[in-house]
C-alpha positions as CSV (number, residue, x, y, z in Angstrom):
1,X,17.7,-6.9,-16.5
2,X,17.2,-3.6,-14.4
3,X,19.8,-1.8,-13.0
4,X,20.4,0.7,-10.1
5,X,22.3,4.2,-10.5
6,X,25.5,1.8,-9.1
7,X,24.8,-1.2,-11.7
8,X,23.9,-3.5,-9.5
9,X,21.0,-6.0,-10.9
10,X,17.5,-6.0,-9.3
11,X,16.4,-8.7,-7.1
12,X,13.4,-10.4,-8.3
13,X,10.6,-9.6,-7.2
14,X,11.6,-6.4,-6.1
15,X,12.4,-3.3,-7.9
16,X,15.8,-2.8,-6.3
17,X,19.4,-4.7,-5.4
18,X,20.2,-6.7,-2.7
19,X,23.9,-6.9,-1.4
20,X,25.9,-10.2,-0.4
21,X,25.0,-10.3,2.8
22,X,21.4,-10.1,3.2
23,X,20.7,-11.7,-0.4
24,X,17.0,-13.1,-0.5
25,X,13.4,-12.8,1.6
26,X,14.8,-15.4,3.5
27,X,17.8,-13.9,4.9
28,X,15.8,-10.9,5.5
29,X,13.6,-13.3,8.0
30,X,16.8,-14.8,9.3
31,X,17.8,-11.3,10.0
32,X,14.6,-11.1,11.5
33,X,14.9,-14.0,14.0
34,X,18.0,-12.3,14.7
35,X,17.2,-9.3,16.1
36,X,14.2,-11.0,17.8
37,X,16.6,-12.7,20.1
38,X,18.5,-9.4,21.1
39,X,15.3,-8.1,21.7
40,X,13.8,-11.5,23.4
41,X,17.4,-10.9,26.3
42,X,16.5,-7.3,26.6
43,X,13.2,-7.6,27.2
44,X,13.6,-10.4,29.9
45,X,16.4,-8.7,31.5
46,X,15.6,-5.1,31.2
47,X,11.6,-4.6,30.5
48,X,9.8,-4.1,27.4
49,X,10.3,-0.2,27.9
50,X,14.1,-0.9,27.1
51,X,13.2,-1.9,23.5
52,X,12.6,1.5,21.3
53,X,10.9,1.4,17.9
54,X,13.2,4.1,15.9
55,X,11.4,2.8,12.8
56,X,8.4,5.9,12.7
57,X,6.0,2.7,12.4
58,X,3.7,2.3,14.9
59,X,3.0,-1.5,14.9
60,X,1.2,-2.1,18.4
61,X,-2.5,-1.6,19.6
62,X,-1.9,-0.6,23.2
63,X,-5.1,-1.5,25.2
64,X,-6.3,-0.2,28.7
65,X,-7.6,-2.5,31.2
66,X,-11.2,-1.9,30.6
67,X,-10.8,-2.1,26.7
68,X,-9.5,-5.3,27.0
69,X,-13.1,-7.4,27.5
70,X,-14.4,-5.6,24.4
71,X,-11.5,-6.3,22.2
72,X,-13.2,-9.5,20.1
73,X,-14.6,-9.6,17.2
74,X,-18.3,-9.4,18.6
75,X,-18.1,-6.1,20.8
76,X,-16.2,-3.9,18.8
77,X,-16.8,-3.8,15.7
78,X,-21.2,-3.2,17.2
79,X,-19.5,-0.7,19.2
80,X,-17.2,0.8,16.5
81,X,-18.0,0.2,13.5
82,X,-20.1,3.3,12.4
83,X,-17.3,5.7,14.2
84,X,-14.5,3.7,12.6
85,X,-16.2,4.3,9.0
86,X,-17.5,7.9,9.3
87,X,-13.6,8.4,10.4
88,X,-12.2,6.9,8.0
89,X,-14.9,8.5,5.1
90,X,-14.0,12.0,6.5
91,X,-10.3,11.2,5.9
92,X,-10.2,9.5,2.6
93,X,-13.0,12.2,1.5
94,X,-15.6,9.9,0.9
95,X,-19.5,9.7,1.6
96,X,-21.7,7.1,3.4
97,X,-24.4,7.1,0.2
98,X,-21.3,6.0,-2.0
99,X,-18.5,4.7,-0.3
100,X,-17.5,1.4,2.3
101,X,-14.7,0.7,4.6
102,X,-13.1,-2.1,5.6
103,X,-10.6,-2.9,7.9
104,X,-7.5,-5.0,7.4
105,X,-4.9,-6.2,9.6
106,X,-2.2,-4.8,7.1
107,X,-2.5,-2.6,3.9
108,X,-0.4,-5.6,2.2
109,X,-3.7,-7.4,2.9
110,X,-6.2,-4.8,1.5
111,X,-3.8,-4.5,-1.1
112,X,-4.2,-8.8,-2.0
113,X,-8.0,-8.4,-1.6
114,X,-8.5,-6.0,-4.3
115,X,-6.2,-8.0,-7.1
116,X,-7.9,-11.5,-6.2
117,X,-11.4,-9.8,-6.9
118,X,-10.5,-7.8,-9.5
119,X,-8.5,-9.7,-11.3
120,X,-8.0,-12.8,-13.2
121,X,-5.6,-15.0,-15.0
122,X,-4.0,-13.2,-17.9
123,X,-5.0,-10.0,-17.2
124,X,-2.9,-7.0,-17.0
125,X,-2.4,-4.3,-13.8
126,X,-0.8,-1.2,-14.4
127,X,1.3,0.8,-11.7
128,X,1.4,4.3,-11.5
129,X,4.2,5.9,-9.3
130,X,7.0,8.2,-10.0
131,X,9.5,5.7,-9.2
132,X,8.1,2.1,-8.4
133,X,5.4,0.2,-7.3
134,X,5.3,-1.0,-3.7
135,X,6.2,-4.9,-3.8
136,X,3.1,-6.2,-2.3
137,X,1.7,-4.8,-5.1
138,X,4.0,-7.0,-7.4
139,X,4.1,-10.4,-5.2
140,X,-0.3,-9.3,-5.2
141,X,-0.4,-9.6,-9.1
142,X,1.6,-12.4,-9.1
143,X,-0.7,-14.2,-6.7
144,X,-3.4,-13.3,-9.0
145,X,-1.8,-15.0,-12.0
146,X,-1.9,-11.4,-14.4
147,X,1.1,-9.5,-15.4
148,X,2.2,-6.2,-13.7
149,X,3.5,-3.1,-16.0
150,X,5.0,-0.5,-14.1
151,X,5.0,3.0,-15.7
152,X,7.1,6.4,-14.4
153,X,4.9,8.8,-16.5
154,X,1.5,9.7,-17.4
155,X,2.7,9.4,-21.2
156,X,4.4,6.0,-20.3
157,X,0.8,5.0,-18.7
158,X,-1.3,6.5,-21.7
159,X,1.1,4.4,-24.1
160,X,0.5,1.1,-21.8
161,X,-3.1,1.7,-21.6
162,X,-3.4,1.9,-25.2
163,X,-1.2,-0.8,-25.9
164,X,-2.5,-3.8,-23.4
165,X,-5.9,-4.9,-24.5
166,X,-6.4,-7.0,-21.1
167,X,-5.9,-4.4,-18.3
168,X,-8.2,-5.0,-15.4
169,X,-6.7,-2.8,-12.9
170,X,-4.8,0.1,-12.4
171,X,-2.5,0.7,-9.4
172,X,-1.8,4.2,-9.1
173,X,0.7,5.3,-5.9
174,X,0.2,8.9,-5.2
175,X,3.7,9.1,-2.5
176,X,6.1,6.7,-3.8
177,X,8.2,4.6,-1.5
178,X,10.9,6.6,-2.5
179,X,8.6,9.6,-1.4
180,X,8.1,11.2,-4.6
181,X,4.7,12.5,-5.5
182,X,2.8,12.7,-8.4
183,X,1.1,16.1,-9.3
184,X,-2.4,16.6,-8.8
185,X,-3.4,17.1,-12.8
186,X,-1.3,13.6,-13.4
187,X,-3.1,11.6,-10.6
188,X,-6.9,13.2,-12.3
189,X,-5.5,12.3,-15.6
190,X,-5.0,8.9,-14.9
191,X,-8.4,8.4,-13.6
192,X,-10.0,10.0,-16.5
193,X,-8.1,7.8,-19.3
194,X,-8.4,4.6,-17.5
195,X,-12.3,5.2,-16.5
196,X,-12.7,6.0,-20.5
197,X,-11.1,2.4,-20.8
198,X,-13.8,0.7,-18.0
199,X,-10.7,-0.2,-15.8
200,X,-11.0,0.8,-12.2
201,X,-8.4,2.6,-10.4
202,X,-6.9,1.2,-6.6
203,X,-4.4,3.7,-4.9
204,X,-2.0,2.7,-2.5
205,X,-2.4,5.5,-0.7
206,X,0.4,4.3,3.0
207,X,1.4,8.0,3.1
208,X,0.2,9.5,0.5
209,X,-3.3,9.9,2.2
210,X,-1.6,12.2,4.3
211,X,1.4,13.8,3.4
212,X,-0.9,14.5,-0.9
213,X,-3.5,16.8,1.2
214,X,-1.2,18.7,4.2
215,X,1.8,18.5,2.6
216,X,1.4,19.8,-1.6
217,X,-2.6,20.9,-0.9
218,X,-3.9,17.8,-3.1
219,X,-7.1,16.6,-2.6
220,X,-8.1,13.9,-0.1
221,X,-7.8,9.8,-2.2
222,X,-11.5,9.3,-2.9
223,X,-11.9,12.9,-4.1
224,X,-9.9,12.2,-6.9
225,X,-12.6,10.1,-8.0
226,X,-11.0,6.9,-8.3
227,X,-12.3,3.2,-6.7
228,X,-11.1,1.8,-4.4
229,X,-8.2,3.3,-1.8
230,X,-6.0,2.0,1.2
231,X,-4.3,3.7,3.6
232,X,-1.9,2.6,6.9
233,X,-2.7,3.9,10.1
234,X,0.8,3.4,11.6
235,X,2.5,6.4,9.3
């Protein structure tokens, strides 16, 4: 079984250790319920501006008054739709004639989508990163009944690529939870071997849509020429 640097065993499902005291997904939820009843007493007592989100996730849509009558699902996407994708094209460096948007309540969900359509029963998904893939990535191949490879290295990925004669998708995370990034000529490299192959290529791109192109000059996700990309608008 895999180990941390401390050689503690991996949880399942995850590609890191849990302690003793919050030991499974649902202590973390207990944990959860916990806090929501410090925050329930605060809130009552206090205001909702006594609660701060320390977290750097922005998790809210704050409306104004006069936004609220449009905010349905039959006003604002005719209202903005077209400004939500040409936004979203200019920032994942895409173009109308050969890219779409969609937009998801979560990039867990986008990230579920794309393995349920892509792929099937048996099949293999590789992950790209330079530590781990992101666990919704591992629970979304589970839920798609194929079997998840994780590789650290574009020689570990070639070797995998060659190897598995079912792969249906590739998973490639350019900013690593850990917040390591892969270099620019590993991410191209990837895409060329597995288009040679026929396998598209998804990036979970939370940060990395970001922090890739302002942070180590990398191009913007679609740019890279790869399929399909998701990114999270509250990092």
């Amino acid at each position: 079984m895999p180990q941390d640097r401390f050689g503690n065993t991996y949880a399942p499902g995850v590609p890191y250790a849990r302690g003793n005291i919050l030991s499974s997904t649902e202590d973390d939820f207990l944990k959860v319920q916990q806090a929501w009843q410090h925050i329930e007493k605060r809130v009552r007592t206090q205001g909702p501006e006594a609660v701060y989100n320390f977290s750097g996730l922005e998790h809210g849509l704050p409306l104004l008054a006069d936004e609220l009558p449009i905010a349905n699902d039959f006003v604002a996407p005719a209202l903005y739709y077209q400004p939500f994708k040409q936004a979203a094209l200019e920032h994942l460096g895409g173009s109308p004639e050969q890219h779409d948007v969609a937009l998801f309540n979560r990039l867990t969900g986008a990230t579920y989508a794309t393995h349920l359509t892509l792929v099937a029963p048996g099949d293999v998904v590789l992950g790209v990163s330079a530590s781990y893939s992101h666990p919704s990535v591992v629970r979304a191949v589970a839920q798609a009944g194929a079997t998840l490879i994780d590789t650290q290295s574009l020689d570990a990925f070639q070797a995998a690529l060659e190897r598995e004669p079912r792969v249906a998708l590739v998973v490639m995370t350019r900013l690593a939870v850990t917040y390591e990034v892969i270099p620019e000529r590993d991410l191209r490299q990837v895409v060329q071997l597995a288009h040679a192959k026929g396998v598209p290529v998804y990036v979970d791109d939370a940060g990395g849509a970001r922090v890739g192109p302002a942070m180590f000059d990398q191009p913007l996700t679609l740019e890279l020429g790869v399929d399909l990309v998701a990114t999270g608008l509250d990092k």
